[in-house]
Backbone as CSV, one residue per row, in Angstrom:
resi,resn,N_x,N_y,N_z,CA_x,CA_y,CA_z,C_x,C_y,C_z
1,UNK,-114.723,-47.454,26.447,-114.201,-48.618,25.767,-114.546,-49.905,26.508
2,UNK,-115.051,-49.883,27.394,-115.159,-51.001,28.271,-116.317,-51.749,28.194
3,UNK,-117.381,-50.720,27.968,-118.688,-50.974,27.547,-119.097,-51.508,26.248
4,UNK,-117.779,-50.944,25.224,-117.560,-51.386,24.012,-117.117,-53.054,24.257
5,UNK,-116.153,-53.560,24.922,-115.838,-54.791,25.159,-116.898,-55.525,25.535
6,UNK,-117.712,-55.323,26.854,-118.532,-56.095,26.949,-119.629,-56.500,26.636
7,UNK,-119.967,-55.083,25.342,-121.209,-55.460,24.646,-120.497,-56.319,23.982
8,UNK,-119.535,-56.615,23.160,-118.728,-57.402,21.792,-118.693,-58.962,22.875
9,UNK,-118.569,-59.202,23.704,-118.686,-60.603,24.882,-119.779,-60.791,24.630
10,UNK,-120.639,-59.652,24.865,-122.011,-60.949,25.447,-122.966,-61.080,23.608
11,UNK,-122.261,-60.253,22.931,-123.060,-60.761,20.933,-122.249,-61.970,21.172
12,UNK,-120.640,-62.481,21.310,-120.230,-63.578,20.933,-120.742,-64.877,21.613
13,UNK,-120.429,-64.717,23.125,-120.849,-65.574,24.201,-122.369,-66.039,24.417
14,UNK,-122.920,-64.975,23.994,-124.518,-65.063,24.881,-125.818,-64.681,23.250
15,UNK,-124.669,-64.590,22.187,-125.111,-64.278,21.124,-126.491,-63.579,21.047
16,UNK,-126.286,-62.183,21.325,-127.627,-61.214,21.632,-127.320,-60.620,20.028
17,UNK,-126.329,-61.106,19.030,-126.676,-60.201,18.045,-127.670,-61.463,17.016
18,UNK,-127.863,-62.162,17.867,-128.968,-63.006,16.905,-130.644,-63.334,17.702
19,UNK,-130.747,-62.530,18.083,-132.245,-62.273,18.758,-133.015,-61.854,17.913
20,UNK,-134.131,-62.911,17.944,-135.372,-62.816,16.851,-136.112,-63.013,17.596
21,UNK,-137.195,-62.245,17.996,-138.629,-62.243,18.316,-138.750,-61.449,17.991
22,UNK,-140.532,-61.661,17.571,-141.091,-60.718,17.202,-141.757,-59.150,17.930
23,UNK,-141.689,-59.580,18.930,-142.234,-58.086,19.896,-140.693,-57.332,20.840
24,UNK,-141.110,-56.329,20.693,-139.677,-55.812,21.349,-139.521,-56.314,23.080
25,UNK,-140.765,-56.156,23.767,-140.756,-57.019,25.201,-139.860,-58.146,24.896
26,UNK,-140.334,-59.209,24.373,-139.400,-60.497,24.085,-137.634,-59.938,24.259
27,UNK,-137.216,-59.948,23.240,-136.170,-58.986,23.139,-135.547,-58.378,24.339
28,UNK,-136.444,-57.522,24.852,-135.851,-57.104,26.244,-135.517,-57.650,27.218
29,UNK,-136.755,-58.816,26.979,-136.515,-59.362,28.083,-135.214,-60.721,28.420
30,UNK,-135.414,-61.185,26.791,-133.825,-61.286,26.949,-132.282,-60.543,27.096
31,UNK,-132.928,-59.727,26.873,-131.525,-58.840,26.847,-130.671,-58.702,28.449
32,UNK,-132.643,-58.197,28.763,-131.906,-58.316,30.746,-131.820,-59.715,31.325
33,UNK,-131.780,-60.576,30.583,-131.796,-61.753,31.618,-130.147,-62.746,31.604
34,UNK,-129.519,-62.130,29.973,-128.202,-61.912,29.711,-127.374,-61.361,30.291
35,UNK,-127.267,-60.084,30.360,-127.309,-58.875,31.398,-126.915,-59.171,33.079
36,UNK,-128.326,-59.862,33.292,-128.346,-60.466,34.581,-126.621,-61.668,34.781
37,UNK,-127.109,-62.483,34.221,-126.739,-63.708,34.546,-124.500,-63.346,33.699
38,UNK,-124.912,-62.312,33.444,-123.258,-62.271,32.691,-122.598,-61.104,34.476
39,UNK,-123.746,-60.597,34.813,-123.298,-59.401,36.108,-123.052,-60.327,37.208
40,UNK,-124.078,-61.609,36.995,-124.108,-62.426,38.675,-122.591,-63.395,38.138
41,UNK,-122.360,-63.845,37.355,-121.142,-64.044,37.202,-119.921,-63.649,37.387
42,UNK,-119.805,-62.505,36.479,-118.651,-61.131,37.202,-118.575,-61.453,39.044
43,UNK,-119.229,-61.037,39.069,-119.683,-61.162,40.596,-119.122,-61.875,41.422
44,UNK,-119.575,-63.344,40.829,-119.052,-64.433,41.382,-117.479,-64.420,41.845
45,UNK,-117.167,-64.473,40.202,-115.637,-64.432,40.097,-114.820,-63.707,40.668
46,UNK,-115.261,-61.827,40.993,-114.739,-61.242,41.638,-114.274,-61.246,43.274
47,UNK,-115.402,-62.056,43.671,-115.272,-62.736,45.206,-114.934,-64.063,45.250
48,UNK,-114.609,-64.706,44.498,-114.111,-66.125,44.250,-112.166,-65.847,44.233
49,UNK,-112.084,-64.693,43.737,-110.601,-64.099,43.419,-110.103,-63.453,44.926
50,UNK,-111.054,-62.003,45.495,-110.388,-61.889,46.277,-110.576,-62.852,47.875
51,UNK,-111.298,-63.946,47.708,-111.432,-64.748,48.669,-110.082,-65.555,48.377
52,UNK,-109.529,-66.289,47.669,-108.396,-66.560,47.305,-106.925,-66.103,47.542
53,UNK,-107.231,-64.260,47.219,-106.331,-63.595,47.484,-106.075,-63.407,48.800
54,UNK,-106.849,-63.460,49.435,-107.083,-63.021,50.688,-106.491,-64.639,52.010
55,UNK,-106.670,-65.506,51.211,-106.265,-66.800,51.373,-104.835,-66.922,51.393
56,UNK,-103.573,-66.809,50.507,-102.944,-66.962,50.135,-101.860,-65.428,50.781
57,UNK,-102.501,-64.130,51.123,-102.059,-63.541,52.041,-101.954,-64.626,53.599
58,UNK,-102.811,-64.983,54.328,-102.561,-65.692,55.406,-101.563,-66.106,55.115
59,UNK,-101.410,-67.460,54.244,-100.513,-68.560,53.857,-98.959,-67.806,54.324
């Protein structure tokens, strides 16, 4: 189900259910560059949080 969620994020957000090119490369290659940039985000946020958390323990 999770995978279900975040495909339904990145059609709304990053709108991959409206990809038109004509060669499937194209396509792919957006797909991973969505992909990319939605994971380096996660990412971000996840160490942006427990750097915070981890902050606010000291405190």
């Amino acid at each position: 189900t999770a995978v279900e969620r975040v495909n339904a994020y990145l059609k709304e957000y990053f709108q991959l259910n409206n990809v038109r090119h004509r060669t499937g490369k194209k396509a792919k290659m957006h797909f991973n560059l969505v992909t990319l940039i939605y994971n380096t985000c996660k990412l971000a946020v996840d160490r942006i949080n427990a750097l915070l958390q981890q902050q606010n323990q000291v405190a």
